[in-house]
N, C-alpha and C positions, 0 to 999 in steps of 0.2 A: 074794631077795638072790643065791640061785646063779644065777638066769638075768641079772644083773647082771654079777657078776664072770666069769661063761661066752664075756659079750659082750663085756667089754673085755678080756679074754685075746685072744680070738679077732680083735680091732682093734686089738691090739697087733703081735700076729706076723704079721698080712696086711700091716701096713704097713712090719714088716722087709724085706717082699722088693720094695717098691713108692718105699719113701721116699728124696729127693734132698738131704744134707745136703753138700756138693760146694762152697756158694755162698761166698763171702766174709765176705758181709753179708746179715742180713736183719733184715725190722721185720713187726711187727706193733702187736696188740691185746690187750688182757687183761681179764677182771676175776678178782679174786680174794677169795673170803670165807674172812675170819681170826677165830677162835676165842682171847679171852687167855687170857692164868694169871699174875694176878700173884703176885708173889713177893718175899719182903723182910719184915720186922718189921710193918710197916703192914697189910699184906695179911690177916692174920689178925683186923683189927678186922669183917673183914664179915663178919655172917653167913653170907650169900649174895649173888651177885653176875653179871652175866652183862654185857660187854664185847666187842662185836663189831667188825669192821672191814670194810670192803667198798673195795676197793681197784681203780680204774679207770688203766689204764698205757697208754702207747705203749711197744712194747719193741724193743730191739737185740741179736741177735746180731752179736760182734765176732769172727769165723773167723782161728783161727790154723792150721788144719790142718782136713784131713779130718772130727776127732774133736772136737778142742777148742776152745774160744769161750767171749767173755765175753759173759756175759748182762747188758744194763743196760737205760735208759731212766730216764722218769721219769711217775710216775703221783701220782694225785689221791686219796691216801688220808681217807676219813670213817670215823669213831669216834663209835659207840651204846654207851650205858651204863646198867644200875640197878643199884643198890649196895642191899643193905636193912640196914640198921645195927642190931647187937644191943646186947646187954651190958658193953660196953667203949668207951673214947675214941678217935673218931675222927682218925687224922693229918689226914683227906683236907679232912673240913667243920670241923672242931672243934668238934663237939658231939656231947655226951652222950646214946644214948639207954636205955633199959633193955627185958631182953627180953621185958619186958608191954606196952611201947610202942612198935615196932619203925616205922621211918620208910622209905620209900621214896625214894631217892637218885636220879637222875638226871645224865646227861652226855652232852657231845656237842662234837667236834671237827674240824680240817680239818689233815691236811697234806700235805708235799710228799713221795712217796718214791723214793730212789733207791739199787736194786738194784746191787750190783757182785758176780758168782754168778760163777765158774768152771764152765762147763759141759763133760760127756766125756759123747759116747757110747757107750756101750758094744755096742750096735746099729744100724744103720739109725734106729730108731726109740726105743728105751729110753735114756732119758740119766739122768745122773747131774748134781747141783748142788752146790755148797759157798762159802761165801762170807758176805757181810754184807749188811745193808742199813741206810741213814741214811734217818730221817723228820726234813725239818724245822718244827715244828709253826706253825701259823698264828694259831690260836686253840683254847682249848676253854673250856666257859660247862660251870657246871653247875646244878641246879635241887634244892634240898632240901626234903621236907615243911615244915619248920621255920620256914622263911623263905616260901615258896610263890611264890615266884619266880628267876629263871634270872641266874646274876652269872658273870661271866669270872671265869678263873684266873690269878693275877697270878706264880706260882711255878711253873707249866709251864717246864721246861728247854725250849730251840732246838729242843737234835740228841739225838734217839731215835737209839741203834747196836743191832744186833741182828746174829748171827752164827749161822750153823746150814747147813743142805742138805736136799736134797729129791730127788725121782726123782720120773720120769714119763716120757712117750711121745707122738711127733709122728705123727699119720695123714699117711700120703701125699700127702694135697689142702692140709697146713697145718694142720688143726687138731690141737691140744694141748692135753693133760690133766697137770695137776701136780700132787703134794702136799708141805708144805715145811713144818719145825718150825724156827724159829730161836729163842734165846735172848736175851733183853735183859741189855748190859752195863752202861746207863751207867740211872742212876732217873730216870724219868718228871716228878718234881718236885725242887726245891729245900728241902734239908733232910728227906726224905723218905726211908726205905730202902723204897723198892718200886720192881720191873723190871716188864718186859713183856715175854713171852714168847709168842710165836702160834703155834698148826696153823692154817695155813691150804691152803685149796683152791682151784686156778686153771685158768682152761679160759682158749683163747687162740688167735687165729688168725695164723699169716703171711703175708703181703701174697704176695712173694715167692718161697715157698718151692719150686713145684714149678719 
């Protein structure tokens, strides 16, 4: 782990004296793996649970200066899910289970997202993020022991809002490394108190960067 963070120090400040952020405009590529935490009344029904996101973007730097730019684009976010249901009523399936019978829950989703980040760098290379992002969702099916087969969610809200900042750093050639916590404002479903809340981690190249 120290020969890890030894080496992205080290790829951090060699690309302070190397890196060309000067352009206007640039675009690239991403993906990024996001971490949830739901949160809200609902949330507490799972025992345990694990909700991931893998998130495929085209992205845009919009250059106001030297320093400053808006980071947008739009990317192809997909949502994996197991839920294991204990001792308490479900908001999510509506069903009961108890904790000598615990069921295995299942999910899976597709949407569209789009970033609108204030980006400063503070280096050459080290930048700073703050901003929101809107997912607007496509679909999500999910699958319950109970039933044993996979049915859509007819209460999934559109528009996912989420709000937060992150930091990271451009290597001289374009690549970049990010990490970003935002918070969910608006609930996930209809009549439901539960957000979405992500850490996620992004690596990322630009086309035009040097």
């Amino acid at each position: 782990m120290k020969k890890i963070l030894t080496i992205a120090f080290f790829l951090m400040i060699t690309s302070s004296a190397f890196a060309d952020i000067n352009k206007a405009n640039i675009f690239g590529i991403s993906v990024t793996e996001s971490g949830a935490i739901l949160m809200g009344d609902a949330a507490p029904d799972f025992v345990d649970y694990s909700l991931s996101y893998t998130n495929i973007s085209f992205d845009a730097i919009i250059g106001f200066g030297n320093r400053i730019g808006l980071h947008t684009g739009a990317g192809l976010l997909i949502s994996y899910g197991t839920y294991v249901m204990g001792d308490s009523d479900s908001d999510i399936t509506g069903v009961h289970y108890t904790s000598t019978d615990p069921k295995d829950d299942k999910s899976c989703g597709m949407a569209i997202t789009i970033p609108a980040m204030a980006r400063f760098y503070a280096t050459n290379a080290l930048f700073l993020e703050a901003g929101a992002t809107f997912d607007f969702n496509l679909f999500e099916a999910y699958y319950t022991g109970d039933t044993d087969e996979w049915d859509n969610r007819d209460d999934q809200k559109l528009l996912n809002v989420e709000v937060g900042g992150g930091i990271g750093f451009t290597l001289w050639f374009g690549l970049e490394l990010s990490l970003k916590y935002t918070y969910g404002l608006t609930d996930m479903y209809e009549d439901i108190d539960m957000t979405n809340s992500r850490i996620s981690f992004g690596i990322g190249y630009w086309f035009n960067y040097k």
